[in-house]
C-alpha positions in Angstrom: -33.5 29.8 86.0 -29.5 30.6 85.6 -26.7 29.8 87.3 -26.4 32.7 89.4 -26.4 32.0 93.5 -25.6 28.2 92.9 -22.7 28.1 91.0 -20.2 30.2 94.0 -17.5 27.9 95.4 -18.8 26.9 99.2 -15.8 27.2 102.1 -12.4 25.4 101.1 -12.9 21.5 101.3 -16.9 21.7 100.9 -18.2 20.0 97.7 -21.7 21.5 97.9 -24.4 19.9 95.0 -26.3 23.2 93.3 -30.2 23.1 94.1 -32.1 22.2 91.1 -35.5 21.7 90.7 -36.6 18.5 89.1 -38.3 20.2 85.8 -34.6 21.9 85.3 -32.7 18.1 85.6 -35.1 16.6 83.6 -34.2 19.8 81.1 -30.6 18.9 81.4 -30.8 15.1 81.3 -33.0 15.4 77.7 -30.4 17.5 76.4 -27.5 15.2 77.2 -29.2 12.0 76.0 -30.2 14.0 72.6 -26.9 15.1 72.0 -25.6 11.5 72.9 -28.3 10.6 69.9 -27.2 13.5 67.5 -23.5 12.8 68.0 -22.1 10.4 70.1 -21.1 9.9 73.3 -17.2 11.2 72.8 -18.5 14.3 71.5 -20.6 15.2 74.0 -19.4 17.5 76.3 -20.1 19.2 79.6 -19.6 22.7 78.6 -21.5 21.6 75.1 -25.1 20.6 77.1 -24.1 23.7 79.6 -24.3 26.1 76.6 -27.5 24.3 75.1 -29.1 24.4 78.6 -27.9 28.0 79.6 -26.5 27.0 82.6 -22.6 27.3 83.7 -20.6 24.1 83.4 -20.0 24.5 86.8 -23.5 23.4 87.8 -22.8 20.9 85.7 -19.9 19.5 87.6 -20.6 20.2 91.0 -24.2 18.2 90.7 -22.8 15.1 88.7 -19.1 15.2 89.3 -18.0 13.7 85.6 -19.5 13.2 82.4 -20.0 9.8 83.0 -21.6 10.0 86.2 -23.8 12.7 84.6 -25.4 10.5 81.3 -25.3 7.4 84.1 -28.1 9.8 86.1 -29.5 10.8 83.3 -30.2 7.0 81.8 -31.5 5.7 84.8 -34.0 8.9 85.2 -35.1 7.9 81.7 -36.0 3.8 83.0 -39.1 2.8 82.4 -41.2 -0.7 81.4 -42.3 -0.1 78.5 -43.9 -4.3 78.0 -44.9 -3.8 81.3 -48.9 -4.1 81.6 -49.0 -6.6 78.3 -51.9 -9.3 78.7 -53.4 -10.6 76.1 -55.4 -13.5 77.2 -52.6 -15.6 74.9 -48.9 -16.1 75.0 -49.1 -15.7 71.3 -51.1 -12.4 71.5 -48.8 -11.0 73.7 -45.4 -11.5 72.0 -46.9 -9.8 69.0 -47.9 -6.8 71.5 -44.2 -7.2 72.6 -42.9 -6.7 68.8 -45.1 -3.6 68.2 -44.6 -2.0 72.1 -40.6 -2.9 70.8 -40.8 -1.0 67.4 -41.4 1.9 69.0 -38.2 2.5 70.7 -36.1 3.9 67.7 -34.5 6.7 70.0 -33.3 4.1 72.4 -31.9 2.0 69.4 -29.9 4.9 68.3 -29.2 5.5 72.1 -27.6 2.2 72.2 -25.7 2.3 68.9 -24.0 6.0 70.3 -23.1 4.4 73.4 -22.0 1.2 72.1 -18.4 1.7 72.8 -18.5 3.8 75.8 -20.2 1.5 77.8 -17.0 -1.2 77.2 -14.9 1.0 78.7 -17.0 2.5 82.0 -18.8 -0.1 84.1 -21.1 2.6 85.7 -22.1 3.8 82.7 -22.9 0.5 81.9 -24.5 -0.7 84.5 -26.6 2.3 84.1 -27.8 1.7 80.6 -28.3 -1.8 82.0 -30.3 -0.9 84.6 -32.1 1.9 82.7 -33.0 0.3 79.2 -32.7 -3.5 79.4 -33.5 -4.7 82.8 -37.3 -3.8 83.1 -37.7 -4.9 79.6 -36.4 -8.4 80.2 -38.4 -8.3 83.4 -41.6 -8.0 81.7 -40.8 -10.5 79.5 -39.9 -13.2 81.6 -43.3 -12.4 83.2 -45.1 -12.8 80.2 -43.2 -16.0 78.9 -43.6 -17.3 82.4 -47.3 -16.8 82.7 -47.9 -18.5 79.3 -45.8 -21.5 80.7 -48.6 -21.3 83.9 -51.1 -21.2 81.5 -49.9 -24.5 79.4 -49.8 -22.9 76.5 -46.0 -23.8 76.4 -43.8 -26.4 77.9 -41.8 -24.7 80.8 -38.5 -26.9 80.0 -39.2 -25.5 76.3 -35.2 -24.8 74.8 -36.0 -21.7 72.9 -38.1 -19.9 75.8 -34.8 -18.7 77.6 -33.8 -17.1 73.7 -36.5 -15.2 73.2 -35.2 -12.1 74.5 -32.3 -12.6 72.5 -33.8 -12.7 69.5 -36.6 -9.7 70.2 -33.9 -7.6 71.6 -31.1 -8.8 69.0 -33.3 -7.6 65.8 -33.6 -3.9 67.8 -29.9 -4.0 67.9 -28.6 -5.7 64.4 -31.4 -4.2 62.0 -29.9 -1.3 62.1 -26.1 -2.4 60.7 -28.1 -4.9 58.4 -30.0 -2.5 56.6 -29.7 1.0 58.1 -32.6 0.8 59.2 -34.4 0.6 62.6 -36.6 -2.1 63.3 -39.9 -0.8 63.3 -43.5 -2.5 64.4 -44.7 -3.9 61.5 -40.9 -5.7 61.0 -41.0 -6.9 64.4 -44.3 -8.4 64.3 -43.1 -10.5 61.3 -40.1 -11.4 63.0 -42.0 -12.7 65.8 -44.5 -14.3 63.5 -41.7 -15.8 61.3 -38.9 -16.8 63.8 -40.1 -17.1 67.4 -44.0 -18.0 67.6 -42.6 -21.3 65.7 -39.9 -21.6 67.6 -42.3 -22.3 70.5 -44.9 -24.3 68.7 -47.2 -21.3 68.6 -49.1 -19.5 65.9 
């Protein structure tokens, strides 16, 4: 698909949004978030995922408006829960499902390291990565923390239940200026085995 037939001005005063199909966003949101990856969000450019994408910038624009508004779409396209579904039989069982489900997001790690900065200076940007990356994640784990609570297997009033995502989601975020390294499976699982089943009086 090119440019051509969506990219011509409309009448004076007419913002008109281009037609694209969903399998040619979804093309242009990978390629922003990869570059975002590859080399950070201030050197990301419109005209730079244009040129990957082989579209005119002015698609570009006249869909999303701003970069920011463009990689705000583009994160919340990419939400999705990954914990979501975990049930183990055991609130034990399924924080260690949690850890290995969590090593696998080394893209969003490196996501969140590249947009680290930005996101203190745009609140929609943000808000998107909020809503995009974090907020199902904590969802689904305040589900399963709440259903081992049901279950007795922990005291609801319990201190270090409302820390638990801090510390799963805190590893994903500091392993990484710790040891360059991302915080894979098999280091989460420890962690959780180490540091937060005893923290709860679980093994």
């Amino acid at each position: 698909m090119t440019s051509q037939g969506v990219d011509r001005p409309g009448p004076a005063g007419i913002s008109r949004r281009s037609k694209i199909t969903p399998e040619r966003e979804r093309e242009f949101f990978d390629a922003v978030l990869h570059q975002i990856r590859v080399h950070g969000y201030d050197a990301v450019t419109m005209e730079g995922v244009a040129a990957s994408t082989r579209c005119s910038k002015s698609t570009l624009y006249r869909q999303w408006g701003t970069k920011p508004r463009f990689v705000a779409a583009a994160l919340r396209s990419s939400g999705q829960a990954r914990l979501a579904g975990i049930d183990t039989g055991t609130l034990a069982g399924d924080l260690r499902e949690v850890a290995r489900r969590a090593g696998e997001w080394s893209e969003d790690t490196t996501l969140l390291q590249a947009l680290g900065h930005a996101v203190t200076r745009d609140e929609e940007l943000a808000r998107a990565l909020r809503e995009a990356l974090m907020d199902p994640e904590l969802a689904a784990l305040a589900r399963i923390l709440r259903r081992g609570a049901e279950r007795g297997e922990v005291d609801p009033g319990h201190p270090a239940l409302e820390y638990v995502p801090a510390q799963i989601f805190g590893v994903l975020r500091i392993r990484p200026l710790l040891d360059g390294r991302n915080a894979d499976a098999d280091h989460l699982v420890r962690f959780v085995e180490a540091a937060v089943l005893p923290a709860l009086g679980l093994s």
